[in-house]
C-alpha positions in Angstrom: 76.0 98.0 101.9 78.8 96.4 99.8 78.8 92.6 100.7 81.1 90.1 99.2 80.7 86.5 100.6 84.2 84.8 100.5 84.5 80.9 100.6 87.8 80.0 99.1 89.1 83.5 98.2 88.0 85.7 95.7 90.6 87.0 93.0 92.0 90.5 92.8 92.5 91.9 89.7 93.6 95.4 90.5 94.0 97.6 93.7 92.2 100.8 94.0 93.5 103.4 97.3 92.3 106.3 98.7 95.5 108.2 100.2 94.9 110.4 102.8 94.4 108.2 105.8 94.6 104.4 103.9 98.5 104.4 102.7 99.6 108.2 104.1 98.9 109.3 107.8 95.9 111.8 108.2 96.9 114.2 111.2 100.1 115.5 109.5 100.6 118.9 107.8 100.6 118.6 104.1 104.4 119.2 103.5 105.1 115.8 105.7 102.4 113.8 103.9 103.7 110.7 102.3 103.6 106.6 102.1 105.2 104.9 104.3 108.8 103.1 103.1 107.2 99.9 104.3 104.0 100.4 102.2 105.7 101.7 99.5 107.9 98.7 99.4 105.4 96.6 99.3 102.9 98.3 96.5 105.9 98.6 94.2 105.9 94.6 94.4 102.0 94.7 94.2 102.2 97.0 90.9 104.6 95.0 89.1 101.6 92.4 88.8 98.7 94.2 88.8 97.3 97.6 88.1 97.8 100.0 91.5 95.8 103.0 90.7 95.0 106.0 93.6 91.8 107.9 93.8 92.0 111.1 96.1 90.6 114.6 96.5 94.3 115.8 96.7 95.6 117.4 93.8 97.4 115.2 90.9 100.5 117.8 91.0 100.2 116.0 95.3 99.8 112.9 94.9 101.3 111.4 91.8 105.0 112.7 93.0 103.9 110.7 95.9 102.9 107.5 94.8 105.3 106.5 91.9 103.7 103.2 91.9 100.6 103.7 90.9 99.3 103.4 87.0 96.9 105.5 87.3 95.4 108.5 89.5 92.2 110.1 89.7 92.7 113.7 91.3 90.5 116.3 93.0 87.5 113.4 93.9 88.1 112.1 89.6 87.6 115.8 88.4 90.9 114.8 86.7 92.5 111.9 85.6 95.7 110.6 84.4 97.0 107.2 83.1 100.4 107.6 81.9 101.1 110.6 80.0 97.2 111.0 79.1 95.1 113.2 81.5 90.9 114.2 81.7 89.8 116.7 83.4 85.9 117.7 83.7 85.0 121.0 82.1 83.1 122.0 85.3 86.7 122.5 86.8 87.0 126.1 84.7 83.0 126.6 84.2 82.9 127.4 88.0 86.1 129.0 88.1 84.9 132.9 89.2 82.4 130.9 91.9 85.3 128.9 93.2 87.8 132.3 93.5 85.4 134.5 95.1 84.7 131.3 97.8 88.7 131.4 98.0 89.0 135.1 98.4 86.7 134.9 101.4 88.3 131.6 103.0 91.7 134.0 102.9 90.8 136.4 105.0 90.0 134.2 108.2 93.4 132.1 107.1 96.3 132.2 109.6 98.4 129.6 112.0 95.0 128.1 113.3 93.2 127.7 109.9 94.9 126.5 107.1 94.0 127.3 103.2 95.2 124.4 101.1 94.8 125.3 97.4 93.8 122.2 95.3 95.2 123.1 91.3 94.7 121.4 87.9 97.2 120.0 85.8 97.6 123.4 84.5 98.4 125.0 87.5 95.5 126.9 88.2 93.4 127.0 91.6 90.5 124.8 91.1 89.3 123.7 94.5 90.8 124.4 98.3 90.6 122.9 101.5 90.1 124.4 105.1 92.2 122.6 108.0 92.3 123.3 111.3 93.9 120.4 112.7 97.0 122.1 113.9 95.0 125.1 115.4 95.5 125.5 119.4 92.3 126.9 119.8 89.9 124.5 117.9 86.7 126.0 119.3 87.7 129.7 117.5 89.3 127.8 114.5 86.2 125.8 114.0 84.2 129.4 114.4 86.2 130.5 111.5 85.3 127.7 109.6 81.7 127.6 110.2 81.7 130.8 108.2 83.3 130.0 105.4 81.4 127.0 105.0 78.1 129.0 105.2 79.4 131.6 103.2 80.7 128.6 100.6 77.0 127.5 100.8 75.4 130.2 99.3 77.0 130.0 96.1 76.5 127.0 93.3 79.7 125.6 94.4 80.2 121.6 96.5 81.3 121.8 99.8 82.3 118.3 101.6 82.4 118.3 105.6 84.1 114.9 107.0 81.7 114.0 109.5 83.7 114.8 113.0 86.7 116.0 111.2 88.4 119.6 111.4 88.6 120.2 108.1 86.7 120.1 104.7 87.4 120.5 100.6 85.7 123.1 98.2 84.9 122.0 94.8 83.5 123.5 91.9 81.2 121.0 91.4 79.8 117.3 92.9 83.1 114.9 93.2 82.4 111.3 93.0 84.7 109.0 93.6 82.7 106.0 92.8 82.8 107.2 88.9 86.3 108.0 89.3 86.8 104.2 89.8 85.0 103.2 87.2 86.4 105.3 84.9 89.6 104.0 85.6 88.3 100.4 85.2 87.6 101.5 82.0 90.3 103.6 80.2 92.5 100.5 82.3 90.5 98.0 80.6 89.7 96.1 83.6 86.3 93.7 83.8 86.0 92.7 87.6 88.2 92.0 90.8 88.7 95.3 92.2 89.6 96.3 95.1 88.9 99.5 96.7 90.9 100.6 100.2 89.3 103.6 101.7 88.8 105.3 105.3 85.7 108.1 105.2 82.3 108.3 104.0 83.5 110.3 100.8 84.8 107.2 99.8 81.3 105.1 100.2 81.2 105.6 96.4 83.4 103.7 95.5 83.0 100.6 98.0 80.0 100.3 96.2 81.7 100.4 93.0 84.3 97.8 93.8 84.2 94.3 93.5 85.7 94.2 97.0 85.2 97.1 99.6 88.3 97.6 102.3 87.7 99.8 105.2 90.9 101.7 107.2 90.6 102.2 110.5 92.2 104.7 112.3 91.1 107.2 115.3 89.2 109.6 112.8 87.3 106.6 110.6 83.3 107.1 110.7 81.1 104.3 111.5 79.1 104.6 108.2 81.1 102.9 106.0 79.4 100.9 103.5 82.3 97.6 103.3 81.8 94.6 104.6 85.8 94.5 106.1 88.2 96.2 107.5 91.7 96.6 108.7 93.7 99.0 110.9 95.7 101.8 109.9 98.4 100.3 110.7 98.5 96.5 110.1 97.9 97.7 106.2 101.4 96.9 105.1 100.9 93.4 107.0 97.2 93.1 105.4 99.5 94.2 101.4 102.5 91.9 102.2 99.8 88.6 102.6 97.5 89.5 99.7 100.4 89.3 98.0 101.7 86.2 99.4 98.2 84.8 98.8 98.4 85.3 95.5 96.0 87.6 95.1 93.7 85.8 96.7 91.4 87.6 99.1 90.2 85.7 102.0 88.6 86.5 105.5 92.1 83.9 106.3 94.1 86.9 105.6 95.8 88.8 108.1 94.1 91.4 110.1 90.7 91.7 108.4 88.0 92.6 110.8 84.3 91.7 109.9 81.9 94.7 109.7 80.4 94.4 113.5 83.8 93.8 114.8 85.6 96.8 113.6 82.1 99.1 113.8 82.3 98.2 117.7 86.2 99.2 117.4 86.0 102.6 115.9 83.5 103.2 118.9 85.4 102.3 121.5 88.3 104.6 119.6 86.3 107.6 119.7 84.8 107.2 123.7 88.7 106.9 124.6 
């Protein structure tokens, strides 16, 4: 668990953010994913003073069109990376690259308007990893029986498949994503010592709470219970929770706006999901 005892406030050096489902809305289709003009507004301001850097299993060619205020982005779970006109990218991304394909060429043929393929590519263009999304399927029960088997076919081969624990969807990769490493890779090639904070919404993102100097959870009506942060805040006060860091100076307190302690959001996102 990723505890940080606050007295007078602790400093923030640099914000780290998970997109899907922290600064972008989860349940949309992909073409309609983007920040908000309120948080955008808001982390522009943020990014003027300190680093603003995203860490996502969405694609780079996604997300950095998306978030021009960022400094820095780690892609596909950190499998790439890019900080200004310099990118990384791990070698496993084209070592498993006939694994991955054959994985993709079975995924294709249950695709259609209830299951969704969502190709994830490198910098290069080229298919590295995919998702599987059924959230806009009519039938769940017989998209989610589509799924299943592409999952267990996905499974036989030495390949990473991430399930989002009571979520209709999931991501392929070629090999183990890890987006605690991702952030401290980016503390590094950013030069950063301490005083990061990390804003995240699902347990893929447990890795980098516990990487963080200080761990953020986001709560919204798909956000597990297994968090490892300390606090929270909802979905949508984010932009309010942004707009006072700021005004605090950078200053994070348990006296800013709309931070929930551990048990009282836990007890939250239970009542959310028995509603």
């Amino acid at each position: 668990m990723k505890t940080l005892r606050i007295s007078d406030g602790a400093p923030v050096q640099a914000l780290f953010l998970d997109y899907d489902g922290t600064i972008s809305p989860l349940s949309v289709l992909r073409s309609e994913s983007n920040v908000s003009s309120e948080n955008m507004a808001v982390l522009y301001q943020i990014s003027r003073q300190i680093p603003v850097a995203v860490i996502t299993t969405k694609d780079l060619a996604f997300v950095v069109k998306r978030t021009p205020f960022a400094h820095a982005w780690a892609g596909l779970g950190g499998l790439e990376i890019k900080i200004g006109d310099v990118l990384t990218r791990a070698s496993c991304l084209r070592k498993m690259k006939t694994r991955l394909t054959m994985a993709l060429k079975y995924a294709k043929g249950f695709s259609g308007n209830d299951l969704i393929i969502e190709e994830k590519r490198d910098s290069d263009g080229t298919t590295v990893a995919f998702s599987v999304d059924w959230r806009q399927a009519v039938d769940r029960c017989k998209a989610q029986e589509k799924a299943l088997k592409i999952v267990s076919y996905c499974e036989t081969l030495p390949i990473v498949s991430i399930k989002y624990e009571g979520q209709p969807f999931f991501d392929v990769f070629p090999c183990p994503v890890n987006k605690g490493k991702a952030l401290l890779k980016l503390k590094q090639k950013l030069g950063l010592r301490n005083g990061i904070l990390y804003m995240g919404d699902s347990s893929v993102d447990n890795a980098a709470f516990e990487a963080a100097d200080i761990a953020v959870g986001v709560i919204h009506e798909e956000t597990p219970d297994n968090l490892v942060c300390e606090y929270y805040v909802k979905f949508e006060d984010v932009t309010t929770f942004l707009q006072d860091l700021l005004k605090n100076r950078f200053r994070f307190s348990l006296k800013l706006s709309m931070i929930l302690h551990r048990t009282q959001a836990v007890q939250f996102i239970r009542r959310r999901k028995f509603t």
